[in-house]
SEDRENKE-355614 format. One record per atom (N, C-alpha, C): residue number from 1; chain; atom name; x, y, z. Coordinates in Angstrom, 1 decimal, decimal comma, always signed. Each point is the difference from the previous one (the first is absolute). Last residue first. Layout:
{pt NUM; A; CA; {X; Y; Z}},
...
//
This chain:
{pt 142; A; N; {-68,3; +21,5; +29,3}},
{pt 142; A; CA; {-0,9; +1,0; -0,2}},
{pt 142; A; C; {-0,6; +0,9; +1,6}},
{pt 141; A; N; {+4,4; -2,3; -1,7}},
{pt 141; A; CA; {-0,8; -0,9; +0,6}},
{pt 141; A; C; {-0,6; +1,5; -0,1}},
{pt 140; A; N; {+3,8; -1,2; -3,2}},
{pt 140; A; CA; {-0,7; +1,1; +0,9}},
{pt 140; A; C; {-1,4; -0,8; +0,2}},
{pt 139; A; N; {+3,9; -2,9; -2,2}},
{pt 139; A; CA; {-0,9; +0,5; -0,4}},
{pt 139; A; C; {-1,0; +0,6; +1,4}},
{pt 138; A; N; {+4,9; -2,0; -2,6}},
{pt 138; A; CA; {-0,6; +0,9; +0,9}},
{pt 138; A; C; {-1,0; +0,1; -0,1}},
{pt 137; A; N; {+2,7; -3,7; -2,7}},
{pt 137; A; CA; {-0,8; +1,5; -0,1}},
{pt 137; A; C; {-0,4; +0,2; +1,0}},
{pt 136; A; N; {+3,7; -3,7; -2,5}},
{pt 136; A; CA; {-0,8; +0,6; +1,2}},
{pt 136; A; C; {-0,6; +1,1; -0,1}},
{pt 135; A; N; {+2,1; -4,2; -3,4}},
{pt 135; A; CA; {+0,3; +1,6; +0,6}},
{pt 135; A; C; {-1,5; +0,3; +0,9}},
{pt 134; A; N; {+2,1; -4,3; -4,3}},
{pt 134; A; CA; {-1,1; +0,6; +1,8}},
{pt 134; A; C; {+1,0; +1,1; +0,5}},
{pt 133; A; N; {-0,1; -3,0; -5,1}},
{pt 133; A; CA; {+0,7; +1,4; +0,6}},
{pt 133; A; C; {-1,2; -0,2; +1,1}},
{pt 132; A; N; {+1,7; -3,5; -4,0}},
{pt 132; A; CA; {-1,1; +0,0; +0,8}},
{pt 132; A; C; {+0,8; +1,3; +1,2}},
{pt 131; A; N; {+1,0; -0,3; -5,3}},
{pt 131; A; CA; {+0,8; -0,5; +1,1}},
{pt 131; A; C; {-1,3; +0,5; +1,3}},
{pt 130; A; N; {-0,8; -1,2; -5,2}},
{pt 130; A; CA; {+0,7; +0,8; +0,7}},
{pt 130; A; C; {+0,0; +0,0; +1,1}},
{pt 129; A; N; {-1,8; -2,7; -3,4}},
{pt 129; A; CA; {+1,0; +0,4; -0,5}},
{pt 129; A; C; {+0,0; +1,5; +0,7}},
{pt 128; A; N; {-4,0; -2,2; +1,2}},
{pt 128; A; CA; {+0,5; -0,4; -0,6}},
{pt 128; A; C; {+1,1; +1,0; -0,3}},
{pt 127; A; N; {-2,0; +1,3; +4,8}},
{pt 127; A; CA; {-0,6; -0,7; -1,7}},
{pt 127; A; C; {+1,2; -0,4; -0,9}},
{pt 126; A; N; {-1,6; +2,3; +5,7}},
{pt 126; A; CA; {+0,9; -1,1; -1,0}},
{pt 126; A; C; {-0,9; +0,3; -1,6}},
{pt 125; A; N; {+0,4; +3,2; +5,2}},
{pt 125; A; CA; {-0,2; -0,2; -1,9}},
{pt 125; A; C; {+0,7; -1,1; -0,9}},
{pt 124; A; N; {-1,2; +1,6; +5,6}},
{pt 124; A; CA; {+0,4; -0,5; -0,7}},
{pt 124; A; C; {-0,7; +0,0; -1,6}},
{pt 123; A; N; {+0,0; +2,7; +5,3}},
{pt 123; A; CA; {-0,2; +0,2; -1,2}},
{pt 123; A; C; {+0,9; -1,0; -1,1}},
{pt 122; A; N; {-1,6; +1,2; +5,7}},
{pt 122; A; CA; {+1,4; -0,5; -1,0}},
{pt 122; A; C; {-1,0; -0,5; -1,6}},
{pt 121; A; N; {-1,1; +4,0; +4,2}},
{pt 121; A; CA; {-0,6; -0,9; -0,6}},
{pt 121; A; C; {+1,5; -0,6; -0,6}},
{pt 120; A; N; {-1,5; +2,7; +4,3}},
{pt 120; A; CA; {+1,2; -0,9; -0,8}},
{pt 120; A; C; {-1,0; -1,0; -1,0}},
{pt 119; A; N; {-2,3; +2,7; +3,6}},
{pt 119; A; CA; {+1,0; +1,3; -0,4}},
{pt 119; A; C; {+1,1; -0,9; -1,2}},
{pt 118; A; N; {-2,0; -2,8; +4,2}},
{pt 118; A; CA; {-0,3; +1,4; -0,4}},
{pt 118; A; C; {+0,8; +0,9; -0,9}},
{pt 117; A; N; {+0,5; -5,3; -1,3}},
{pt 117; A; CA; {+0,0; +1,1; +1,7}},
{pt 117; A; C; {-0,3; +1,0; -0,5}},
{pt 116; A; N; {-0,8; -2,6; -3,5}},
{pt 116; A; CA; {+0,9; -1,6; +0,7}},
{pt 116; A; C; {+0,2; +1,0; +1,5}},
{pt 115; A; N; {-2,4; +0,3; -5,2}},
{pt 115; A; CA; {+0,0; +0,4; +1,1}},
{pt 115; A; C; {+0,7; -0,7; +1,5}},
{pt 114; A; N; {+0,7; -0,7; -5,9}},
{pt 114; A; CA; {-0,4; -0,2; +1,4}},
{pt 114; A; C; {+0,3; +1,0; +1,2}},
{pt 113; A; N; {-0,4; -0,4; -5,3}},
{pt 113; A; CA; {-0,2; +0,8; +1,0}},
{pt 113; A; C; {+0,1; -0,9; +1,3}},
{pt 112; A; N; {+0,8; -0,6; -5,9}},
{pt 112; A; CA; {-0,5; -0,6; +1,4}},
{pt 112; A; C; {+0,2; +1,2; +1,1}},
{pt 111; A; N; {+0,5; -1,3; -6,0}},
{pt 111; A; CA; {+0,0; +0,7; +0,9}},
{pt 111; A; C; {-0,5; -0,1; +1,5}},
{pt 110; A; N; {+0,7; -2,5; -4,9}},
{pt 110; A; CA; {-0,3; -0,2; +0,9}},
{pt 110; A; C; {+0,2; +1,1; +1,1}},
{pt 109; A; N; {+0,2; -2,3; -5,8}},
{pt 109; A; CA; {+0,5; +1,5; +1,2}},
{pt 109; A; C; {-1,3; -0,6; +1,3}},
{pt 108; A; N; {-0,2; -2,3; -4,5}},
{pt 108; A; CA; {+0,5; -0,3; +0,9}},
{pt 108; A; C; {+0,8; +0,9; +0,9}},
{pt 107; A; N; {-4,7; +1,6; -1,8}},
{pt 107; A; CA; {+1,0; -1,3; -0,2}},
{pt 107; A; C; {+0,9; -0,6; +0,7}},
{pt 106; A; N; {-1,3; +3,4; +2,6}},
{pt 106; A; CA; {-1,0; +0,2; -1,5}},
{pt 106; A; C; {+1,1; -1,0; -0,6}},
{pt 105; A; N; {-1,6; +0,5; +5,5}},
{pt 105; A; CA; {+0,9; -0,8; -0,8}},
{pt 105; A; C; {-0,5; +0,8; -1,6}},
{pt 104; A; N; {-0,1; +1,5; +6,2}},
{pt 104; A; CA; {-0,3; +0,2; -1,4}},
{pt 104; A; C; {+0,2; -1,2; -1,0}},
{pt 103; A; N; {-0,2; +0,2; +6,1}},
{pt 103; A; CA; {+0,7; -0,3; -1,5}},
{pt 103; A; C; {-1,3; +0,6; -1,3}},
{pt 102; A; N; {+0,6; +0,5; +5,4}},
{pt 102; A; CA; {-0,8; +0,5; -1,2}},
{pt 102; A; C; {+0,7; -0,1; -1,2}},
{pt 101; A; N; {+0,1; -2,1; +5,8}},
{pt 101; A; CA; {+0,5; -0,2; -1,2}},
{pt 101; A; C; {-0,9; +0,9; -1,4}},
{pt 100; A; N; {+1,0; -0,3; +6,3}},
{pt 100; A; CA; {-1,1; +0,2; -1,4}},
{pt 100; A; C; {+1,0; +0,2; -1,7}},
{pt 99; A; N; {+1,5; -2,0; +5,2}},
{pt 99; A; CA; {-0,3; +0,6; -0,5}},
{pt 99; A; C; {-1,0; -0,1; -1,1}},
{pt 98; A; N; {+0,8; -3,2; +3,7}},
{pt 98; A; CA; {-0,4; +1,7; +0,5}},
{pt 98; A; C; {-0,4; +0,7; -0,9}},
{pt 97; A; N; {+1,9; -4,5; -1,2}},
{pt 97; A; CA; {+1,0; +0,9; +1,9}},
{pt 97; A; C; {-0,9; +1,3; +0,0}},
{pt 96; A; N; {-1,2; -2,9; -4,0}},
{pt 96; A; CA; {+0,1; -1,0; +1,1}},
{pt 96; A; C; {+0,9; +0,6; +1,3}},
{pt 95; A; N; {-2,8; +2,8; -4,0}},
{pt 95; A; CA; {+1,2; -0,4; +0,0}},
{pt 95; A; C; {-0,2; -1,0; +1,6}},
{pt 94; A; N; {-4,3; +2,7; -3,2}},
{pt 94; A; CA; {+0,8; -0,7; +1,3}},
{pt 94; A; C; {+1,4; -0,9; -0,1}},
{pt 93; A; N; {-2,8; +2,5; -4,2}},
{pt 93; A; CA; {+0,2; -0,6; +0,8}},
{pt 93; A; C; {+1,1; +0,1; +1,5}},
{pt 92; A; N; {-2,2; +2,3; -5,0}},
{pt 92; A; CA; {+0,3; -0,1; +1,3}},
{pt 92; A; C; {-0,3; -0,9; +0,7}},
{pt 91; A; N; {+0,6; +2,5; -5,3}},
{pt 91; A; CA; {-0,1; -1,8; +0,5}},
{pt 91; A; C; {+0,2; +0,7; +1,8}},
{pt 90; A; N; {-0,9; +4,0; -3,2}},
{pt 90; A; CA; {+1,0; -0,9; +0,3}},
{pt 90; A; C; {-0,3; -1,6; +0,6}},
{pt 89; A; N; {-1,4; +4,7; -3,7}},
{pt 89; A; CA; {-0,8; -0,4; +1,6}},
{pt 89; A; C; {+0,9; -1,3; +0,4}},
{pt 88; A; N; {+2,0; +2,9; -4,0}},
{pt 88; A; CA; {-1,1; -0,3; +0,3}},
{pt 88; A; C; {+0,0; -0,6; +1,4}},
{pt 87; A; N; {+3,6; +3,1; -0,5}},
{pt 87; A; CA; {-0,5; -0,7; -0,7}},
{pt 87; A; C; {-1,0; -0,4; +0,0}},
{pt 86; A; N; {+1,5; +4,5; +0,7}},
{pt 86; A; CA; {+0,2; -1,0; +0,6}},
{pt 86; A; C; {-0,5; -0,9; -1,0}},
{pt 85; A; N; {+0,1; +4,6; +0,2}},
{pt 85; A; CA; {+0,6; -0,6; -0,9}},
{pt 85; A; C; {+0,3; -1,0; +0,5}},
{pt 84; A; N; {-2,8; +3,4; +2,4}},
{pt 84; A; CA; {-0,2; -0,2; -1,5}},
{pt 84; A; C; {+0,6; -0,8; -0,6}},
{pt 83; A; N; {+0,7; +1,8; +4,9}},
{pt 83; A; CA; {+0,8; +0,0; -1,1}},
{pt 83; A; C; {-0,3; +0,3; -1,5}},
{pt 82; A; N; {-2,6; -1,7; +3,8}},
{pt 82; A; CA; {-0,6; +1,3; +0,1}},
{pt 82; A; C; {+1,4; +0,6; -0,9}},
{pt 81; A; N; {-0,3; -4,6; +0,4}},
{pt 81; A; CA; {-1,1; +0,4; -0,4}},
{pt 81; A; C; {-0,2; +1,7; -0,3}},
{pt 80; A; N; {+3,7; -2,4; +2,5}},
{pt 80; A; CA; {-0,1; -0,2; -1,2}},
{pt 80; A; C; {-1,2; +1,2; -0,9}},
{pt 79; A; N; {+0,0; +0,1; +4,5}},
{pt 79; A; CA; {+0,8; +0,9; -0,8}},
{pt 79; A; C; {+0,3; -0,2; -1,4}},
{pt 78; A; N; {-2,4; -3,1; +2,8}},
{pt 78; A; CA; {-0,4; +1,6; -0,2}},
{pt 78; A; C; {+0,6; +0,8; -0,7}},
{pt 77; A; N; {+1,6; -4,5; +0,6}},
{pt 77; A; CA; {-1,4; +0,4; -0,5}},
{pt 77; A; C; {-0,1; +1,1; -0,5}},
{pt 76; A; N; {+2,7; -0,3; +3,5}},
{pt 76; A; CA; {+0,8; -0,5; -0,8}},
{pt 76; A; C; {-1,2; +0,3; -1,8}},
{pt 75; A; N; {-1,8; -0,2; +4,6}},
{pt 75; A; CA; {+0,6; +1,2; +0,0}},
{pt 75; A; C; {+1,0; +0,2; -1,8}},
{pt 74; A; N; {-1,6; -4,1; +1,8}},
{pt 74; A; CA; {-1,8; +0,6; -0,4}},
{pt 74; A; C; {+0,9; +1,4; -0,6}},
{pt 73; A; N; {+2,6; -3,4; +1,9}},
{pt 73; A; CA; {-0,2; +0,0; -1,4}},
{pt 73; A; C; {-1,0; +0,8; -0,5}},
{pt 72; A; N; {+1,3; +0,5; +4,5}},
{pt 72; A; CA; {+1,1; +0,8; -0,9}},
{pt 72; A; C; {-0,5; -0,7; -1,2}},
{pt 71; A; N; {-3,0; -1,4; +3,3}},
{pt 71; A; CA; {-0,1; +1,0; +0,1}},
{pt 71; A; C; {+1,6; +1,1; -1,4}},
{pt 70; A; N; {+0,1; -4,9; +0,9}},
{pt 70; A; CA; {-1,5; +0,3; -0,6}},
{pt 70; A; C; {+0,1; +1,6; -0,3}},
{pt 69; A; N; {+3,9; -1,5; +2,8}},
{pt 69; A; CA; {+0,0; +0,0; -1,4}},
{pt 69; A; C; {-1,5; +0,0; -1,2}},
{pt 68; A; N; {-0,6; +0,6; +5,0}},
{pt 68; A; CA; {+1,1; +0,9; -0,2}},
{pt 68; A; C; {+0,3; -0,1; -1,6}},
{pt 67; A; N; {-2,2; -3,3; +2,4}},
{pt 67; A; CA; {-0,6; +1,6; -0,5}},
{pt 67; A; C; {+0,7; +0,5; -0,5}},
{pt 66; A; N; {+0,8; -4,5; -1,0}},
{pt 66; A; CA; {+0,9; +0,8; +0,8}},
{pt 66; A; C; {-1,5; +1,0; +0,0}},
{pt 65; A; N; {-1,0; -5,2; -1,4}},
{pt 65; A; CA; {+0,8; +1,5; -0,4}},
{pt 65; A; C; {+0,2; +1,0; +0,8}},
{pt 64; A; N; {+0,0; -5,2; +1,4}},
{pt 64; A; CA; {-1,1; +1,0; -0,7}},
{pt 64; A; C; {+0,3; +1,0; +0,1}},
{pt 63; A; N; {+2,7; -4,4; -0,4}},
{pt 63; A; CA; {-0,1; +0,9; +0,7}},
{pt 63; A; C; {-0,8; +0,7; -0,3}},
{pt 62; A; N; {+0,6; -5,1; -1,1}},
{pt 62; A; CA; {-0,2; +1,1; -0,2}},
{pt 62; A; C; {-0,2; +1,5; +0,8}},
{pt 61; A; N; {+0,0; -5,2; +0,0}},
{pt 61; A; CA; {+0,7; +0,6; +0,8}},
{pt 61; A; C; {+0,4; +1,5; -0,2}},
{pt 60; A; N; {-2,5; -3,6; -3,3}},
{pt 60; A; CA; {+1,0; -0,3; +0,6}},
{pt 60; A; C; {+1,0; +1,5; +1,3}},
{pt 59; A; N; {-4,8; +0,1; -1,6}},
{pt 59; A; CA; {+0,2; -1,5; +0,1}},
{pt 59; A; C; {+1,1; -0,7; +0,2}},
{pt 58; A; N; {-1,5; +4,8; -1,3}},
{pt 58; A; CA; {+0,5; -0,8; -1,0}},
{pt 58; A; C; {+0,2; -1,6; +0,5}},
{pt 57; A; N; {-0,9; +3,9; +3,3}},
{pt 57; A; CA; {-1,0; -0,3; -1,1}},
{pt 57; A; C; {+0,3; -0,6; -1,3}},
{pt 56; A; N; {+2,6; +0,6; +4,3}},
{pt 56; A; CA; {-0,3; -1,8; -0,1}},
{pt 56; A; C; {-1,4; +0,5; -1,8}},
{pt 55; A; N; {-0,2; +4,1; +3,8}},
{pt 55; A; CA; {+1,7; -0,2; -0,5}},
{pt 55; A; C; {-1,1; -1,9; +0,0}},
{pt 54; A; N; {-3,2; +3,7; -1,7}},
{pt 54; A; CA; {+1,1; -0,6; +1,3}},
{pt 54; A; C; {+1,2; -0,6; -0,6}},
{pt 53; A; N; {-3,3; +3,8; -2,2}},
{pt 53; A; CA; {+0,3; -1,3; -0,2}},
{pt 53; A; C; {+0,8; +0,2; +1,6}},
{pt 52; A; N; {-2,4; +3,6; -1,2}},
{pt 52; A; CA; {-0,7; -0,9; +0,5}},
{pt 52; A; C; {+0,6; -1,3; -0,6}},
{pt 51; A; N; {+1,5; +4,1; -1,8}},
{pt 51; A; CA; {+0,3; +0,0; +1,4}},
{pt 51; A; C; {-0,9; -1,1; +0,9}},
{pt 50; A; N; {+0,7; +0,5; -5,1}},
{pt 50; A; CA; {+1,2; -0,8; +0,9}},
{pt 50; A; C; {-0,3; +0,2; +1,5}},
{pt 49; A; N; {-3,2; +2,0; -2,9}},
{pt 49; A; CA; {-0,6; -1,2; +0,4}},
{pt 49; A; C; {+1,1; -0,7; +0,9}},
{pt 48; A; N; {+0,9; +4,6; -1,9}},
{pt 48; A; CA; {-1,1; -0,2; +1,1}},
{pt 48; A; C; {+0,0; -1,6; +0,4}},
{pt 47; A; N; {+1,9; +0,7; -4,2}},
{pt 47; A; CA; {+1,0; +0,3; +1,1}},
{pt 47; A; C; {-0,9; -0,2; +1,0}},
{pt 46; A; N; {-2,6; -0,1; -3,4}},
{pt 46; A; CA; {+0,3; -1,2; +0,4}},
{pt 46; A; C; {+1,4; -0,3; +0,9}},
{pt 45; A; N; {-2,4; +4,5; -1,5}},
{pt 45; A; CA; {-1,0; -1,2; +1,1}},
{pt 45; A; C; {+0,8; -1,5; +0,2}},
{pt 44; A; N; {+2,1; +3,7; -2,5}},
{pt 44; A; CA; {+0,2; +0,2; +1,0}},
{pt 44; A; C; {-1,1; -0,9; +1,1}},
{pt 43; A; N; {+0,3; -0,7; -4,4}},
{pt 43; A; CA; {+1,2; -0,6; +0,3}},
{pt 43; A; C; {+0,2; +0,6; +1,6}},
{pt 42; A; N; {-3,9; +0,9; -2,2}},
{pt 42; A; CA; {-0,1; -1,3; +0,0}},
{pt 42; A; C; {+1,6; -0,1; +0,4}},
{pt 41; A; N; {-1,1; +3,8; -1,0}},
{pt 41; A; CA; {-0,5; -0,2; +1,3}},
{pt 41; A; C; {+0,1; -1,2; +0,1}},
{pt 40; A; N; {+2,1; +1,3; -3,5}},
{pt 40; A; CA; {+0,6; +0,8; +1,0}},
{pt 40; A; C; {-0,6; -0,4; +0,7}},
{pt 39; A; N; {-0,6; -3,4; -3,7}},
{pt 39; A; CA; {-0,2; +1,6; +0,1}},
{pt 39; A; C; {+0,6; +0,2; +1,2}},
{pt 38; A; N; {+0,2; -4,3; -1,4}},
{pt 38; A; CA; {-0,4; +0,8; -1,2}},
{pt 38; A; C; {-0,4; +1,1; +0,2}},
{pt 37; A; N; {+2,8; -4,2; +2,8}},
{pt 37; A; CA; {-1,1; +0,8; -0,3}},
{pt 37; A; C; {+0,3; +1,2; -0,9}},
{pt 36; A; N; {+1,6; -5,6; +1,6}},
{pt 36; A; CA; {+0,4; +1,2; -1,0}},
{pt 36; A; C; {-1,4; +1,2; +0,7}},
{pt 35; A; N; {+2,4; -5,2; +0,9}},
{pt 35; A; CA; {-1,2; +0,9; +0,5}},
{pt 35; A; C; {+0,2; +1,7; -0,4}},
{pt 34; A; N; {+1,4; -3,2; -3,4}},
{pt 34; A; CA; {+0,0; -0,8; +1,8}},
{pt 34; A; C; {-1,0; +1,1; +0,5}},
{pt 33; A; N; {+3,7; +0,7; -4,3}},
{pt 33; A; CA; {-1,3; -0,6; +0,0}},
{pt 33; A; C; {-0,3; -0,5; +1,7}},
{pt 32; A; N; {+2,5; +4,0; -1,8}},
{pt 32; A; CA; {+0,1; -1,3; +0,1}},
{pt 32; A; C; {-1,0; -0,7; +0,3}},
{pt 31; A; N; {-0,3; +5,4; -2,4}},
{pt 31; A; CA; {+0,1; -1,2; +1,1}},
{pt 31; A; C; {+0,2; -1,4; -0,1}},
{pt 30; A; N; {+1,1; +4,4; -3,8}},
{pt 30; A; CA; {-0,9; -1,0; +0,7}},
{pt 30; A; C; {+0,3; -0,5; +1,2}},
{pt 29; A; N; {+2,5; +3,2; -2,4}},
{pt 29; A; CA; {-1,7; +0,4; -0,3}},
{pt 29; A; C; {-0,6; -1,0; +0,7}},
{pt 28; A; N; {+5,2; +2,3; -0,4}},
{pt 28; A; CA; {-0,9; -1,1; +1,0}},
{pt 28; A; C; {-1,2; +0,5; -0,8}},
{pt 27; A; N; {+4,6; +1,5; -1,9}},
{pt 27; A; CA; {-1,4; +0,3; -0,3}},
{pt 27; A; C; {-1,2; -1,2; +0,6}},
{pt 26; A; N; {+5,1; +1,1; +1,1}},
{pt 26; A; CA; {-0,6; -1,9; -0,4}},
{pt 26; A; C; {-1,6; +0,6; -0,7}},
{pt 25; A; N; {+2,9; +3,7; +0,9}},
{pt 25; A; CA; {+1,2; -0,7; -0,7}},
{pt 25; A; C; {-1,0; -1,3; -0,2}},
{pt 24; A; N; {-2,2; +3,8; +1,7}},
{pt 24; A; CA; {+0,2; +0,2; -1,6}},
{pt 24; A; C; {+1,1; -1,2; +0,2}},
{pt 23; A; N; {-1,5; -0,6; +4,2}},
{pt 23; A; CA; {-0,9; +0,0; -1,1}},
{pt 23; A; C; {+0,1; +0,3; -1,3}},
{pt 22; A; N; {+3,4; +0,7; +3,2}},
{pt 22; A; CA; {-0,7; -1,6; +0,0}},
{pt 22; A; C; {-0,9; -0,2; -1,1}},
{pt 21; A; N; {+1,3; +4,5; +0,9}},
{pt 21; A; CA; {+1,3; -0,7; -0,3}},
{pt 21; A; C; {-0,4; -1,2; +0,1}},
{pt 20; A; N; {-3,3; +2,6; +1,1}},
{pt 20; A; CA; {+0,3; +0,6; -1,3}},
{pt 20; A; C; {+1,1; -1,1; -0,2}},
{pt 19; A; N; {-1,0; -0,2; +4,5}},
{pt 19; A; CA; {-0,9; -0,3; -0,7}},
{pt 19; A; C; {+0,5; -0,1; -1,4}},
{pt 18; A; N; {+2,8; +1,8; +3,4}},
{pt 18; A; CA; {+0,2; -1,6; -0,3}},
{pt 18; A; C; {-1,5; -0,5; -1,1}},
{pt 17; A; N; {+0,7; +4,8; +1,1}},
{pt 17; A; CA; {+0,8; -0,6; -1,0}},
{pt 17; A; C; {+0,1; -1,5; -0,1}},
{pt 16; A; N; {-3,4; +2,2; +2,7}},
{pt 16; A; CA; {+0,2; +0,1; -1,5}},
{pt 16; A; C; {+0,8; -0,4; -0,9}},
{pt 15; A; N; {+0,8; -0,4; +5,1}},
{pt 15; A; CA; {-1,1; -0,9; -1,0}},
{pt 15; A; C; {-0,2; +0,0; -1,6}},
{pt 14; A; N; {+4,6; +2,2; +1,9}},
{pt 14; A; CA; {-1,4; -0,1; +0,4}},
{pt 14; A; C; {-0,9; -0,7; -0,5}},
{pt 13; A; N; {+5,5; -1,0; +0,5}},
{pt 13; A; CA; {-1,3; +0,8; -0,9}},
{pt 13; A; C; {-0,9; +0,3; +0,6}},
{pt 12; A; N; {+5,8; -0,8; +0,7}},
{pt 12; A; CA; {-1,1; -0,2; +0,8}},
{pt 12; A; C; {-1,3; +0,4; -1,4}},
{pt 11; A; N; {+5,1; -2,3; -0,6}},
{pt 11; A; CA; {-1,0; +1,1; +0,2}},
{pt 11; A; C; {-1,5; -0,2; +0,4}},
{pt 10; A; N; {+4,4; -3,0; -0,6}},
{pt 10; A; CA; {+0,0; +0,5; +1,4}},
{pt 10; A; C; {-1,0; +1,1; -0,3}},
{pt 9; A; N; {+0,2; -4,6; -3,3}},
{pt 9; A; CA; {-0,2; +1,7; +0,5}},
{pt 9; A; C; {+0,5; +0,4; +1,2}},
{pt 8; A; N; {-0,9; -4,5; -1,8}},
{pt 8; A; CA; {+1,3; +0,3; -0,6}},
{pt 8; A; C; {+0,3; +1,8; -0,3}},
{pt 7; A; N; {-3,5; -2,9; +2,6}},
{pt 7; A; CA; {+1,0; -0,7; +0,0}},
{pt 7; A; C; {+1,3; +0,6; -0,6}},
{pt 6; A; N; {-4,0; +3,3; +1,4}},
{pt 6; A; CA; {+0,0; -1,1; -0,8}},
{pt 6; A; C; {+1,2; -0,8; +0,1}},
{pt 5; A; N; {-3,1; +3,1; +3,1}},
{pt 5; A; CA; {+1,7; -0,3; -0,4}},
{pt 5; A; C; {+0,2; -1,4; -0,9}},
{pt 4; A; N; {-4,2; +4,3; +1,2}},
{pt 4; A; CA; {+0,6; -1,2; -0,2}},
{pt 4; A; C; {+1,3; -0,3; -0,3}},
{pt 3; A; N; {-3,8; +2,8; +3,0}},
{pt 3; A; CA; {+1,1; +0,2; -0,6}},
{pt 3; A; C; {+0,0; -1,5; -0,7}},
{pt 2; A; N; {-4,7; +3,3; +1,8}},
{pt 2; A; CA; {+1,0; -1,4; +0,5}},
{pt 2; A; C; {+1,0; +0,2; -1,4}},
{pt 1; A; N; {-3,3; +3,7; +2,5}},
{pt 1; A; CA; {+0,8; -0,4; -1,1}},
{pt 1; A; C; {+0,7; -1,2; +0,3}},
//
């Protein structure tokens, strides 16, 4: 079970609840545009792929993704998935220190995941006409 402490909560949830609670409030249906995938295995084959990048694979000095954070976006995933009420299939990319990034967008709403150490994902929600919120999630290493 991973917890969330929202910026303006001290209560803890379980997956389920952070799912239901993101999802019924921005009703996510689509991916950002970039390197997006369209199903479960395809988003789980193209996590796979971050483990064959190096560090510099961007050209500028780029760190290559953490196992560790590869391995917790796959886990992160899962549960979404195995939840039911996730949003669609997510944009993933490599972040420039290690971690893994799974942003969502539907209009202008924006939802993000970064994987950043075992077990820590930091969780941002911008969009128009309301206040950009990050809070942290626990997330059980399998």
């Amino acid at each position: 079970m991973f917890y969330v402490a929202p910026a303006d909560s001290n209560a803890s949830a379980t997956p389920y609840d952070v799912v239901m609670q993101f999802t019924q409030a921005l009703k996510l249906t689509t991916a950002v545009s970039g390197r997006m995938c369209n199903s479960r295995q395809q988003c789980l084959k193209e996590l796979e792929s971050l483990f064959d990048l190096q560090d510099d694979w961007d050209g500028e000095g780029s760190a290559a993704p953490d196992p560790v954070n590869v391995r917790s976006a796959k886990r992160l995933l899962e549960l979404a998935y195995q939840s039911g009420n996730f949003p669609s299939p997510p944009q993933i990319a490599p972040g420039g220190n290690g971690e893994v990034i799974l942003a969502w967008r539907e209009g202008d709403l924006y939802l993000e995941a970064e994987l950043v150490a075992l077990g820590k994902v930091e969780w941002m929600l911008a969009g128009p006409d309301r206040q950009t919120n990050h809070w942290v999630t626990e997330l059980p290493v399998a």
